[in-house]
Every structure is written in C-alpha cells, then in structure tokens.
N, C-alpha and C positions, 0 to 999 in steps of 0.2 A: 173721596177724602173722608166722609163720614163712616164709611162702612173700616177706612184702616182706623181710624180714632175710633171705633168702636173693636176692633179688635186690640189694640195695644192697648186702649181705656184713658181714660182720662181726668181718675181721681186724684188726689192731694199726690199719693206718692206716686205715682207717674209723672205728675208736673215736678216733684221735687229732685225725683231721681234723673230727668231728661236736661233741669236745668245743672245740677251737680254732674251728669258726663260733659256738659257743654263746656262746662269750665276747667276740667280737665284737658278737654281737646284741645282747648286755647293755652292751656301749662304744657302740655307736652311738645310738640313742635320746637320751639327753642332748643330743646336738648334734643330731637332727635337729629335737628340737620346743624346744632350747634358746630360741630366739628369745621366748618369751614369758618367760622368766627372765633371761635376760641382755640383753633389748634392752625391758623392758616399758614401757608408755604409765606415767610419773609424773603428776603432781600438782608444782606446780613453780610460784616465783614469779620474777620477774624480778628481777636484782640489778645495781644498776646501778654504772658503774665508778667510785668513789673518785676518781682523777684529774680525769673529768667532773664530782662533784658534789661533791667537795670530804667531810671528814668532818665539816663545822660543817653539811650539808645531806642527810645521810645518810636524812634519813627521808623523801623526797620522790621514794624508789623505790614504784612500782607494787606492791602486795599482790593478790595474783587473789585471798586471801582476802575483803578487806575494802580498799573505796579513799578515801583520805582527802578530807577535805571542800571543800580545793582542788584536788582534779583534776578532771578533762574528762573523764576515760576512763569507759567502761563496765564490768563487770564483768567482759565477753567478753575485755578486752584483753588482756594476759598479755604482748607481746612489745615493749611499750615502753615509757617512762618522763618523768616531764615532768622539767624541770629549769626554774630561776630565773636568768637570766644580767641583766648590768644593762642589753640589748638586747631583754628580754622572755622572757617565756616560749618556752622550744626542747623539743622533743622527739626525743628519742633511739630506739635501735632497741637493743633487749635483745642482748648476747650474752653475757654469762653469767646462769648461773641457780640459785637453791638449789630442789635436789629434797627430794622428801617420799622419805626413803630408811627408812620406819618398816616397810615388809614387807621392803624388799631392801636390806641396806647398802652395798652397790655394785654398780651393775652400768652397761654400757656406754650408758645414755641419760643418764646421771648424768657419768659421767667424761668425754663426748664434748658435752656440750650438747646432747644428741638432741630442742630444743623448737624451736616458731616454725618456721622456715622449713626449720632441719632436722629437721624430725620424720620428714618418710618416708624417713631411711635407716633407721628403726626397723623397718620394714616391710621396706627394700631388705636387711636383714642375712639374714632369714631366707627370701626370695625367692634373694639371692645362691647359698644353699647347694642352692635347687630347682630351679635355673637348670643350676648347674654336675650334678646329677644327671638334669635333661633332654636334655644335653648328652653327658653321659657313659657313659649307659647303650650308646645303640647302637654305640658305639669302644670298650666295652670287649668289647661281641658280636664286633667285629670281631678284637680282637686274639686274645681267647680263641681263637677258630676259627683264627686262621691263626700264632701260636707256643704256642698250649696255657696250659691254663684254670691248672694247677700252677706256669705261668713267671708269670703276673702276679696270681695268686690270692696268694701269701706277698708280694711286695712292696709287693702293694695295702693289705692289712692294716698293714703296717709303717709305709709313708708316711702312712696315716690316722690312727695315733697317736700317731704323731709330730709329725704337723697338729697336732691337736688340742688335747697338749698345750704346743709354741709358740705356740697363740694366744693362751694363758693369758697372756702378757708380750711379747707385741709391743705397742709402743708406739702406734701409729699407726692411725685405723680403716680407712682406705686397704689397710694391711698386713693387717689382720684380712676385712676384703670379700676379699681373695683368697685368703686361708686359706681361709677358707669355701665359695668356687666349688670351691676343689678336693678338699675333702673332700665336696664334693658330686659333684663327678666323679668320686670314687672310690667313693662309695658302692655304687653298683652294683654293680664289681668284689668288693668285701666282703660285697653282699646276697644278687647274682644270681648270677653268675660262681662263687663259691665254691658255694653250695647245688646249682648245674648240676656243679661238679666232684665232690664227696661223692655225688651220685648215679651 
C-alpha cells in the first residue's frame, strides 16, 4: 500500500483531485442508469380528445383495463378509440394518454406521451446518452494527449453539471435527447480522462 501511495503521491493535489473525482462518481450514476426512472415502461390507458368525442360521449374511450361491451377492440389495443359519428362508427388514433403514475409521479413517458407509436424513444433516451459516450470516449483520448488531461479534465466536470441540472426544466424532449448525448459525451472525460490524470 505504501509503495502505490508513493507512486501516485500524496500531496494537497492528489488529495484534492481524488476527492473531486469521488464526487463526481457519486453525480454520475443517476444519469447514466436514470433512464429506467425517468423514461420507465408505464401502464397507461388511451384518452381520447374531448373535442372529438364530445363530453355527453366521454365514456366511449378505450380502457386497456377493461373494454366495454360495444367495442370491437381487443384487449391488446391501447392506442385507439371508437367514436359514434351520425356517419357511423370511426376510429381514431390515441394521442393523449393517462398513465398509471402510482410508483413514479412524474416522469418523462408520462409528461411526453412516451406510448403507441412513441414508445421507443423511451428506449432512444437512454441509448442517446450511450451513444454520445461511444462517441466521446476516443475525442476525449484525443484531446487529453494533445492540450493536457488538467485543461479539459475541470471543464468537463463543470459542463456535465450543469447538463444535468438544465435538463431538469428544458421543456422540449428534442431539447432533453441532446442534453443527454452530451453528457454522454463527456462522460468519459469525467470517468476516464480524469482517473488517467490523478494517476
């Protein structure tokens, strides 16, 4: 043990720099397996628009619990809804939806419609951030080696938590998919990059 504390050292800035990646390591996690907390598969029925169905016909939306006795649908259905026009029966195409929010009171499948046909961004949120860390890892070997690990080691950490906490209230999921790529882009620089520079 004394011989590796004498090779990585153990002056001010090694103590400072070993406790600053620790805290890091303890920020990161969150967002990288977030995706099953902030993007998870609900339970979720179909709600159909008001303006479409009028509120004297409100109950002639599709339940995936339980489907009433005049519909056609099956119980697989979940993304559509009959309606009664005086042309006959129409069928519509879900896009809003009430989720079952009894483990998570909000989170991003819920506030985005993440069902039916968008479901695999639910998938793509957390892909986005492995993406931009596939991405990132070998640019930041690059830059570390040719302006030094210390010049993008502090700014990496900064922009990542700063990321992170902006994506908290960006409106838009568009906005939030590239927060993500680049907090996955920088990850490396905060995982690898820094742990090569403390040694």
């Amino acid at each position: 043990m004394d011989a590796l504390l004498n090779h990585l050292g153990n002056g001010r800035w090694s103590v400072l720099h070993v406790i600053t990646m620790s805290f890091s390591s303890i920020y990161m996690p969150p967002y990288i397996f977030g995706g099953a907390f902030l993007a998870p598969r609900l339970d979720y029925t179909c709600l159909p628009s008001t303006a479409a169905v009028g509120p004297s016909n409100a109950s002639v939306f599709f339940d995936s619990a339980r489907s009433s006795p005049a519909s056609n649908f099956s119980s697989e259905d979940k993304c559509h809804y009959r309606i009664d026009t005086p042309d006959g029966e129409r069928i519509e195409e879900c896009v809003e939806f009430v989720f079952d929010n009894s483990t998570f009171s909000s989170t991003i499948t819920s506030e985005f419609n993440l069902a039916c046909d968008r479901a695999y961004l639910q998938t793509f949120f957390q892909s986005t951030y492995m993406f931009g860390n596939l991405l990132g890892s070998p640019v930041s070997g690059f830059l570390a080696d040719k302006y030094g690990r210390k010049k993008i080691v502090f700014p990496g950490y900064v922009m990542y938590m700063l990321l992170g906490v902006v994506s908290s209230w960006l409106p838009y999921l568009s906005t939030i998919l590239v927060a993500r790529f680049l907090m996955g882009y920088l990850h490396s620089i905060n995982a690898y990059t820094s742990f090569v520079h403390g040694k």
